[in-house]
PAMIDO-22606 format. One record per residue (C-alpha): residue number from 1; x, y, z negated; residue in three letters. Coordinates in steps of 0.05 Angstrom, whole numbers, plus 32768, in hexadecimal, padded with zeros to 4 digits. Layout:
REM residues N
> pos; X; Y; Z; code
> NUM; X; Y; Z; ALA
...
END
This chain:
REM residues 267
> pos; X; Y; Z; code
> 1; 7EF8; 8241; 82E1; UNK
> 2; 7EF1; 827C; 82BF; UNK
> 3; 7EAE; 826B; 829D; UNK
> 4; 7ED8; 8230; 8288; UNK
> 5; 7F0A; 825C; 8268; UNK
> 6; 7EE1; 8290; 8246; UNK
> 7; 7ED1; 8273; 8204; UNK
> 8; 7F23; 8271; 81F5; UNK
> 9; 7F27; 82BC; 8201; UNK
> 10; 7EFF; 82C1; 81CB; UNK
> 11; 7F27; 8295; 8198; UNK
> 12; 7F43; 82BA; 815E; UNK
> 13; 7F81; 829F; 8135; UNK
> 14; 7F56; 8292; 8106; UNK
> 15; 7F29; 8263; 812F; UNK
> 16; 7F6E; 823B; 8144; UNK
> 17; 7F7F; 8232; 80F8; UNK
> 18; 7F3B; 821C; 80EB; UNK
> 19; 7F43; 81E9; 8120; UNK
> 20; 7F84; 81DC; 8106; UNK
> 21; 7F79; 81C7; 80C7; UNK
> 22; 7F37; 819B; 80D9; UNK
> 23; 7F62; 8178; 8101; UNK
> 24; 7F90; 8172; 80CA; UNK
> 25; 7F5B; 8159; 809B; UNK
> 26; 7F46; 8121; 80CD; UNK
> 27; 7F8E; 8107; 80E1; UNK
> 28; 7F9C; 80FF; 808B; UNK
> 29; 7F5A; 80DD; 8084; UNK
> 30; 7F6F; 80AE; 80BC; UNK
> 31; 7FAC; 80A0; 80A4; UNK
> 32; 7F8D; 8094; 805F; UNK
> 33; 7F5C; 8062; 8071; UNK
> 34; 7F8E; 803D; 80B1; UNK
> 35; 7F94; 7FFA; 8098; UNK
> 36; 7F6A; 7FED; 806A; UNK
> 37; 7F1A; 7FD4; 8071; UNK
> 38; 7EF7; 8024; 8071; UNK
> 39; 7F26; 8025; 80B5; UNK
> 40; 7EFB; 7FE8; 80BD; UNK
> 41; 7EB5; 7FFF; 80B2; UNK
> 42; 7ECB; 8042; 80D2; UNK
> 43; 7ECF; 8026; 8119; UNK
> 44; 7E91; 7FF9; 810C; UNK
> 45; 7E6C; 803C; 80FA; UNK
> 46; 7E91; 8058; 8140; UNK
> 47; 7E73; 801B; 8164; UNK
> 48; 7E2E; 8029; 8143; UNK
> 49; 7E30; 806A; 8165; UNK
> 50; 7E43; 805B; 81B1; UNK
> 51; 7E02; 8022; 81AA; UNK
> 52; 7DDF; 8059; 8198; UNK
> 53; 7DF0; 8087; 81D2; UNK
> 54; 7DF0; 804C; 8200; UNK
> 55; 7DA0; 8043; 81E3; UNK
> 56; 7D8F; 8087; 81F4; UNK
> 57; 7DAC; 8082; 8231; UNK
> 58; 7D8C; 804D; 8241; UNK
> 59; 7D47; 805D; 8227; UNK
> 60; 7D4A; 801E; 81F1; UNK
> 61; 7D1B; 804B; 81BD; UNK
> 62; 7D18; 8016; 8189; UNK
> 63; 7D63; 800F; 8185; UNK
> 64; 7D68; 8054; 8183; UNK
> 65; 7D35; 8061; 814F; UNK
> 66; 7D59; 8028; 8129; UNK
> 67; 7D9E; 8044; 8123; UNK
> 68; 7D85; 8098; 8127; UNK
> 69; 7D64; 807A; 80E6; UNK
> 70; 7D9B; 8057; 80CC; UNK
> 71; 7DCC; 8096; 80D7; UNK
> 72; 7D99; 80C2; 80BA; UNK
> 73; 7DB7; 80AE; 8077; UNK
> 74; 7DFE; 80A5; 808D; UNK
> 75; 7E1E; 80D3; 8055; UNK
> 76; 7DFC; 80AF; 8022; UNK
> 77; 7E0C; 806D; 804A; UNK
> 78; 7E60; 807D; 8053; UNK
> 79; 7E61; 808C; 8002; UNK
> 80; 7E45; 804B; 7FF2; UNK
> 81; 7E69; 8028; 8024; UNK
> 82; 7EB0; 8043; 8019; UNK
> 83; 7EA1; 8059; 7FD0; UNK
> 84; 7EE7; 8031; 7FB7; UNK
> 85; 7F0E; 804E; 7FEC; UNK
> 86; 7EFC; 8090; 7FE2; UNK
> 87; 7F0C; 808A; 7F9F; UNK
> 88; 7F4E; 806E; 7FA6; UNK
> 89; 7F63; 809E; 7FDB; UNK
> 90; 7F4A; 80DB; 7FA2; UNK
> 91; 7F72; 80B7; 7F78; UNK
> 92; 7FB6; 80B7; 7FA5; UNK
> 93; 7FB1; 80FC; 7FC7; UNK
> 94; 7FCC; 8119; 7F7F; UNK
> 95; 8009; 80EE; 7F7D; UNK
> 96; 8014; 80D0; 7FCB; UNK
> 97; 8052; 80CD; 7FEC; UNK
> 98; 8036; 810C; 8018; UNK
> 99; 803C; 813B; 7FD5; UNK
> 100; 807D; 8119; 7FBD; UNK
> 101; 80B1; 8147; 7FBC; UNK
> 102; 80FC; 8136; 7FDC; UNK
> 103; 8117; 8124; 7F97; UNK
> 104; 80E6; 80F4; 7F83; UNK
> 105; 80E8; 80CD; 7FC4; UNK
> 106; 8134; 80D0; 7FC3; UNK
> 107; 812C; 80A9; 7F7C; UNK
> 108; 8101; 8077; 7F90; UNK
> 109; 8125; 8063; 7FCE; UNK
> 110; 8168; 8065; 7FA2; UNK
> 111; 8147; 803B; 7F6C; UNK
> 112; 812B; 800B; 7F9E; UNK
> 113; 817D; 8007; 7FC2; UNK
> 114; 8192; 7FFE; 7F7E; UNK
> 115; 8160; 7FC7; 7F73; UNK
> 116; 8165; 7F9B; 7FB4; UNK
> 117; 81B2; 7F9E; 7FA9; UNK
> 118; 81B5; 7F8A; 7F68; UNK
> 119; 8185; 7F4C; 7F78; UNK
> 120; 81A7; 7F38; 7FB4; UNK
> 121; 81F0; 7F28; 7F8B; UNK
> 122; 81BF; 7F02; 7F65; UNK
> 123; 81A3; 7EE0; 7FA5; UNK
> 124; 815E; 7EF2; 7F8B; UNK
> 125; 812B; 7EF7; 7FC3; UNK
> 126; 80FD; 7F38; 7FC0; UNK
> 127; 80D7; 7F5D; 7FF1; UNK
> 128; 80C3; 7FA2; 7FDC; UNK
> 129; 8095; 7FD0; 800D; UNK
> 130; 8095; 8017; 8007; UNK
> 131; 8055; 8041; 8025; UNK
> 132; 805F; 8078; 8058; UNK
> 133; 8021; 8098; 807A; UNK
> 134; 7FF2; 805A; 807E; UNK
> 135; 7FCE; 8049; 8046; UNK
> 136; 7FE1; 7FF6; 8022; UNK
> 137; 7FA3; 7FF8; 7FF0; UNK
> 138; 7F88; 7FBA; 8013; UNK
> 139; 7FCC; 7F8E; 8006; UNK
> 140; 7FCE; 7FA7; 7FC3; UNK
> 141; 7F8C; 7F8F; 7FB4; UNK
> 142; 7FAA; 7F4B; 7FC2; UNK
> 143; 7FD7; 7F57; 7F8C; UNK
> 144; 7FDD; 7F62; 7F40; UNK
> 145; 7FDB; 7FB4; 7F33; UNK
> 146; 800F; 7FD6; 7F0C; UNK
> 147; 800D; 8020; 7F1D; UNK
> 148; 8055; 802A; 7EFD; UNK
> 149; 808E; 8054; 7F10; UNK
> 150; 80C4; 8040; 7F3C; UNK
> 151; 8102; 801D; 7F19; UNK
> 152; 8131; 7FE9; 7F1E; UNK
> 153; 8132; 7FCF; 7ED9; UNK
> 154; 80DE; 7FC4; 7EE8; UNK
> 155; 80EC; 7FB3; 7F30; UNK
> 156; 8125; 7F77; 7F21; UNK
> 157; 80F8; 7F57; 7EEB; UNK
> 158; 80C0; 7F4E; 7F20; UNK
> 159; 80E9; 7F2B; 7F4C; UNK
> 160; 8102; 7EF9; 7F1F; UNK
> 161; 80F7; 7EB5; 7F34; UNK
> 162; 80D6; 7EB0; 7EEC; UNK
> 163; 80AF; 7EE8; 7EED; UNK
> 164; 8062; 7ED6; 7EF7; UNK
> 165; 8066; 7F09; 7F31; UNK
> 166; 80A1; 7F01; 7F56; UNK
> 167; 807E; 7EDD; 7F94; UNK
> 168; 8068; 7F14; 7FC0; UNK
> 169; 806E; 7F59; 7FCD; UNK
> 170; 8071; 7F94; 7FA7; UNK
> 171; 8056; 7FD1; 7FCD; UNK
> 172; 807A; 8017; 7FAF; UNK
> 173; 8046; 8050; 7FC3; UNK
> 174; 8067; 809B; 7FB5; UNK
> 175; 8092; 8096; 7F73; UNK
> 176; 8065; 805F; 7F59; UNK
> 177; 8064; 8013; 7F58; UNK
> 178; 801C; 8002; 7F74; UNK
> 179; 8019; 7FBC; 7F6E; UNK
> 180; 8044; 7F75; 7F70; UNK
> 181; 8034; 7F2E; 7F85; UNK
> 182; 8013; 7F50; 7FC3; UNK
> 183; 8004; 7F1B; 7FFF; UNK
> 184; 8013; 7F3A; 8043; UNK
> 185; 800A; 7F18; 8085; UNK
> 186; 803C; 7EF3; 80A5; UNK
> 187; 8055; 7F04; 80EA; UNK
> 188; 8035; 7EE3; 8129; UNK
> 189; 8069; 7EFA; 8152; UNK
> 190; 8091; 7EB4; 814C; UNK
> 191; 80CA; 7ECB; 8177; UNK
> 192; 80E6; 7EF7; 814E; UNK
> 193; 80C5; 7EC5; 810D; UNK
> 194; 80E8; 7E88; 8126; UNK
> 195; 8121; 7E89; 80F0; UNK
> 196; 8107; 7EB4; 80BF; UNK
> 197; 80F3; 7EA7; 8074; UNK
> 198; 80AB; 7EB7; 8062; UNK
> 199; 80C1; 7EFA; 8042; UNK
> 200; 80E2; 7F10; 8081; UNK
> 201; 809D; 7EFD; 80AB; UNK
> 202; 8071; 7F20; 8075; UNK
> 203; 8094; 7F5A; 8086; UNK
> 204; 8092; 7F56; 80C5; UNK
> 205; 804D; 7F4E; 80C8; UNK
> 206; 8033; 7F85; 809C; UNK
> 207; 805F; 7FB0; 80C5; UNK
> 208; 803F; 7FA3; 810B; UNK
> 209; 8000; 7FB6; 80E2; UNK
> 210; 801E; 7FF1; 80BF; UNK
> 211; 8052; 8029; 80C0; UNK
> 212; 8066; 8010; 8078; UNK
> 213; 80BB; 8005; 806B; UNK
> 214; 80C9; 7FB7; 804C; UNK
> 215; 8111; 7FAF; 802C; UNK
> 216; 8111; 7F61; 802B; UNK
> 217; 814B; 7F3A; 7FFE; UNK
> 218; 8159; 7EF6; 801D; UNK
> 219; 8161; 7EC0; 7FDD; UNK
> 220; 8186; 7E94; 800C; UNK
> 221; 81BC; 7EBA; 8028; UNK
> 222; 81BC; 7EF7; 7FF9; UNK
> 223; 81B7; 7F2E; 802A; UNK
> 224; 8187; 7F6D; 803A; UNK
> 225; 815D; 7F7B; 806B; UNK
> 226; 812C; 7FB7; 8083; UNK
> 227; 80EF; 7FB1; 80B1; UNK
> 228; 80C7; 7FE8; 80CC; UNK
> 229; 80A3; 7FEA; 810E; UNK
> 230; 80AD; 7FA3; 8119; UNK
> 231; 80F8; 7FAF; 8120; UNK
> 232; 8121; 7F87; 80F1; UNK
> 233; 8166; 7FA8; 80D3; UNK
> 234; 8190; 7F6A; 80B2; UNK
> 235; 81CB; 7F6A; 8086; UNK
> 236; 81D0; 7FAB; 8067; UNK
> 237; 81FE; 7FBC; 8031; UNK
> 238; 81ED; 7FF7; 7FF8; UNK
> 239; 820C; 8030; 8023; UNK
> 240; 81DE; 8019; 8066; UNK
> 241; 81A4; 8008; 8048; UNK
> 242; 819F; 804F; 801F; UNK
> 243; 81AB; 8073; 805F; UNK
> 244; 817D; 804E; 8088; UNK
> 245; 8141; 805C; 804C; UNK
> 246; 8151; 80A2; 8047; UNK
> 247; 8149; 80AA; 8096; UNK
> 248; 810A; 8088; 809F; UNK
> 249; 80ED; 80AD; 8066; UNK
> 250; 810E; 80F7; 807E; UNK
> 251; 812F; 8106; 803F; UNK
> 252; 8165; 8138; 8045; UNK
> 253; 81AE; 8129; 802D; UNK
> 254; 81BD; 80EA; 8043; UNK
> 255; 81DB; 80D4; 808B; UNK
> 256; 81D6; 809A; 80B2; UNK
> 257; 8209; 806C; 809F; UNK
> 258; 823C; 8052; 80C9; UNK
> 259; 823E; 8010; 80AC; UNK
> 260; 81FA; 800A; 80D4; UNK
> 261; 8202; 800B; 811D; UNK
> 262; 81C4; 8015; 8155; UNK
> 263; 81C0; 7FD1; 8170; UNK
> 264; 81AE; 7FAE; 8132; UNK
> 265; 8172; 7FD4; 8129; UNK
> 266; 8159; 7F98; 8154; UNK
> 267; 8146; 7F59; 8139; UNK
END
């Protein structure tokens, strides 16, 4: 046991913050690449590297020879294979929601309350999805880009019912607009599906997928809803749905409404 133990004695602070912050590094590249196609190819690459234990195990020397080749040239192999990704996720780390400070995530999530209750008096369906921690660049891709910032004005005319993008989802990464007319999937969970517009089960089903927040406007009835973590919250008003979006995204200085009791957190 205390052969076992000897190497910690030895640990300086140092050594724990260089841990630290590898593991650090790794969890943010996860999260980065979780739900998208590199997440893909990631745990093909994994797979690709248990056959090749199992071969040496095994004593299968052409397999083995085969992928020890093959991985000989895996740097070379992960830049060509996730060379969009990687560029994307460059291109966010500047401006992600992770280095967005409190103020600018407070005025998105006030520009996007603003927005889904200005379209609901309208009875103007919408569904808007805001990013947290895993990455949406696949859904966007279904979409048309816009990289703009966040605001109603931009927000309303995208959602009007003659607006060339209007059907499907805009996806709000940070403090900017990402993309609109994004196609999500639709919820296979037809419990919870079985009276439920297509918005509603889009955002349903990018959230068993996805840690992402959707605000969804109903065009038939007029009212708002929030889904995240498969849990539907129906029929808020201004005052709820602002307090529920500032919890779930830990911005300080707003409370949890009253107007929005526990047990309709539920679907």
């Amino acid at each position: 046991m205390g052969d076992f133990l000897a190497p910690f004695y030895q640990l300086r602070w140092l050594d724990l913050l260089d841990i630290a912050l590898v593991a650090y590094v790794v969890y943010k590249v996860i999260m980065l690449v979780k739900g998208t196609r590199a997440m893909q190819m990631l745990a093909g690459l994994g797979l690709v590297l248990l056959t090749m234990v199992a071969a040496q195990q095994l004593h299968l020397v052409t397999i083995h020879w085969i992928i020890q080749s093959f991985l000989a040239s895996l740097i070379l192999v992960i830049i060509i294979l996730f060379q969009s990704d990687i560029r994307k996720a460059l291109a966010r780390m500047g401006r992600g929601p992770f280095f967005s400070s409190h103020e600018d995530v407070a005025a998105t999530l006030e520009e996007v309350v603003r927005t889904t209750v200005s379209l609901a008096s309208r009875m103007t369906g919408a569904l808007i999805v805001l990013e947290r921690r895993i990455g949406l660049a696949d859904y966007a891709d279904s979409g048309v880009r816009l990289d703009s910032r966040v605001s109603r004005e931009l927000l309303i005319s995208i959602f009007q019912v003659t607006s060339p993008l209007h059907d499907g989802a805009v996806i709000i990464s940070g403090k900017r607009i990402v993309a609109a007319r994004c196609v999500l999937p639709l919820s296979v969970n037809v419990q919870s599906g079985r009276k439920m517009g297509t918005r509603h089960l889009a955002a349903l089903g990018l959230t068993e997928e996805t840690d992402a927040v959707a605000v969804v406007v109903s065009e038939e009835r007029g009212r708002v809803s929030v889904v995240v973590g498969e849990k539907l919250t129906p029929d808020l008003d201004a005052v709820a749905l602002s307090s529920l979006l500032f919890e779930l995204f830990q911005v300080p200085g707003k409370k949890r409404s009253r107007f929005l009791p526990r047990e309709r957190r539920r679907a």
